[in-house]
C-alpha positions in Angstrom: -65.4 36.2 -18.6 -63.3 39.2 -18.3 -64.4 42.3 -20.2 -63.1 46.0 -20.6 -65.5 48.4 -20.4 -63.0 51.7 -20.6 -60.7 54.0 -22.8 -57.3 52.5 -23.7 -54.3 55.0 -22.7 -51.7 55.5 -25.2 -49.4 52.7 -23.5 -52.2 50.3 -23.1 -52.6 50.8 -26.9 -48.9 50.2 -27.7 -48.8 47.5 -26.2 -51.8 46.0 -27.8 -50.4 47.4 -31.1 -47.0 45.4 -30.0 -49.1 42.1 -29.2 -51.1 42.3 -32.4 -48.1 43.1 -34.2 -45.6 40.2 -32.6 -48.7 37.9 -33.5 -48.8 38.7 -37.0 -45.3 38.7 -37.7 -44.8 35.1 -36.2 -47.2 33.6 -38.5 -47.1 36.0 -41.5 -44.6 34.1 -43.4 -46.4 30.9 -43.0 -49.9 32.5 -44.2 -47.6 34.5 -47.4 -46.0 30.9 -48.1 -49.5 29.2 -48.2 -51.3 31.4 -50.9 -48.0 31.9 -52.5 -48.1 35.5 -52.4 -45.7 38.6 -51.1 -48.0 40.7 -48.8 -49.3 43.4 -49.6 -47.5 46.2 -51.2 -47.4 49.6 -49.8 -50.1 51.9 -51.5 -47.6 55.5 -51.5 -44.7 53.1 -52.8 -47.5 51.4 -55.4 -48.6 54.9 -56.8 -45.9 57.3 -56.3 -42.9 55.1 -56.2 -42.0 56.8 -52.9 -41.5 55.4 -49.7 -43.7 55.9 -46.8 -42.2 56.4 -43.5 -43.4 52.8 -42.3 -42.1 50.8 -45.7 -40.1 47.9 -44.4 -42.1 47.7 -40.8 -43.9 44.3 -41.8 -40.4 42.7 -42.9 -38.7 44.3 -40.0 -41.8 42.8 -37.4 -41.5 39.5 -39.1 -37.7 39.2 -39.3 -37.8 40.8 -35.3 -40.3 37.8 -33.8 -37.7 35.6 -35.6 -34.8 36.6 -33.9 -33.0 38.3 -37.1 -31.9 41.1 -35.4 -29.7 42.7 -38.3 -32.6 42.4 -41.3 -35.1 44.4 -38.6 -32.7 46.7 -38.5 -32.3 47.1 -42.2 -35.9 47.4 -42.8 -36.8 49.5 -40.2 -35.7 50.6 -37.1 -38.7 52.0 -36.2 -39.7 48.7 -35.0 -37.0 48.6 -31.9 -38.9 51.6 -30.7 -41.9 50.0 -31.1 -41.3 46.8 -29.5 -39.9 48.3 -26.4 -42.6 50.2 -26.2 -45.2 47.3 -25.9 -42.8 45.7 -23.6 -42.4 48.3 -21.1 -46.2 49.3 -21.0 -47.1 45.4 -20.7 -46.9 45.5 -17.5 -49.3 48.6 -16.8 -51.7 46.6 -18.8 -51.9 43.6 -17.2 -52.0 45.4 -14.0 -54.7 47.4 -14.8 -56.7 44.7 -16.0 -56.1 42.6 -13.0 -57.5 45.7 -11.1 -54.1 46.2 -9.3 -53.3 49.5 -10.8 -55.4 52.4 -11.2 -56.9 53.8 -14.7 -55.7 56.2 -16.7 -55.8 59.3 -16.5 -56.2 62.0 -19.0 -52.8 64.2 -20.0 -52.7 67.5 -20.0 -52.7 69.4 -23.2 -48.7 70.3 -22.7 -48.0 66.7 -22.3 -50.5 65.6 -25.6 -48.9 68.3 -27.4 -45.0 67.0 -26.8 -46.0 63.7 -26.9 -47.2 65.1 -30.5 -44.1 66.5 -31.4 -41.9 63.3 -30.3 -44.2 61.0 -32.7 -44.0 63.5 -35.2 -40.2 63.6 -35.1 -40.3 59.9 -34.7 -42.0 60.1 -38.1 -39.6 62.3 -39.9 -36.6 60.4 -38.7 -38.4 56.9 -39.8 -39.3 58.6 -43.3 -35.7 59.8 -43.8 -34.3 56.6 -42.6 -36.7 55.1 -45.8 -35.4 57.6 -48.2 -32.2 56.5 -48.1 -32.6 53.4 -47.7 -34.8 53.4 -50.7 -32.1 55.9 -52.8 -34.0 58.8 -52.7 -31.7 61.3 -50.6 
């Protein structure tokens, strides 16, 4: 039995995040069909009647690990970024499981903090992208 005994690096937690994500979506349809109900709502939408900056990534993962390439879009194109992502650091996962690529290494502060800046701005974008898709700007 193979078992990880380490810290995940930020790809190695992408790409679990992808795989997690790419299983849910396939069968979330089927388990929302079965109890008859619409998922789960989102709770900033719910109270505030404002969009979050992830509204729409559950339809867009579902409607992406079905092939409906235009409705991911339209929900959110946040999850394009997010499955390429999980496919590109696949690889450095499986290879470091397999023991055939070293572990990771820590960043350096520079790198956390631009890596910190890109999320953040991939944030803002994302939340903009739901604003107007929602009506709000």
């Amino acid at each position: 039995m193979l078992v990880l005994r380490r810290g995940y690096s930020v790809p190695e937690r992408l790409t679990l995040l992808g795989a997690g994500a790419a299983v849910i979506g396939s069968v979330y349809p089927v388990l929302m069909a079965h109890d008859g109900s619409h998922g789960l709502p989102c709770p900033l939408r719910t109270l505030t009647g404002v969009p979050c900056p992830f509204c729409g990534l559950t339809t867009a993962t579902v409607a992406l690990t079905h092939g409906q390439w235009g409705p991911a879009a339209a929900a959110s194109p946040l999850v394009y970024l997010l499955a390429v992502l999980a496919a590109g650091t696949g690889p450095l996962l499986a290879a470091r499981v397999l023991g055939r690529a070293a572990p990771p290494r820590p960043w350096p502060a520079a790198a956390r903090q631009r890596a910190g800046r890109i999320a953040l701005a991939v944030v803002a974008l994302s939340w903009l992208f739901q604003l107007h898709r929602f009506g709000f700007i």
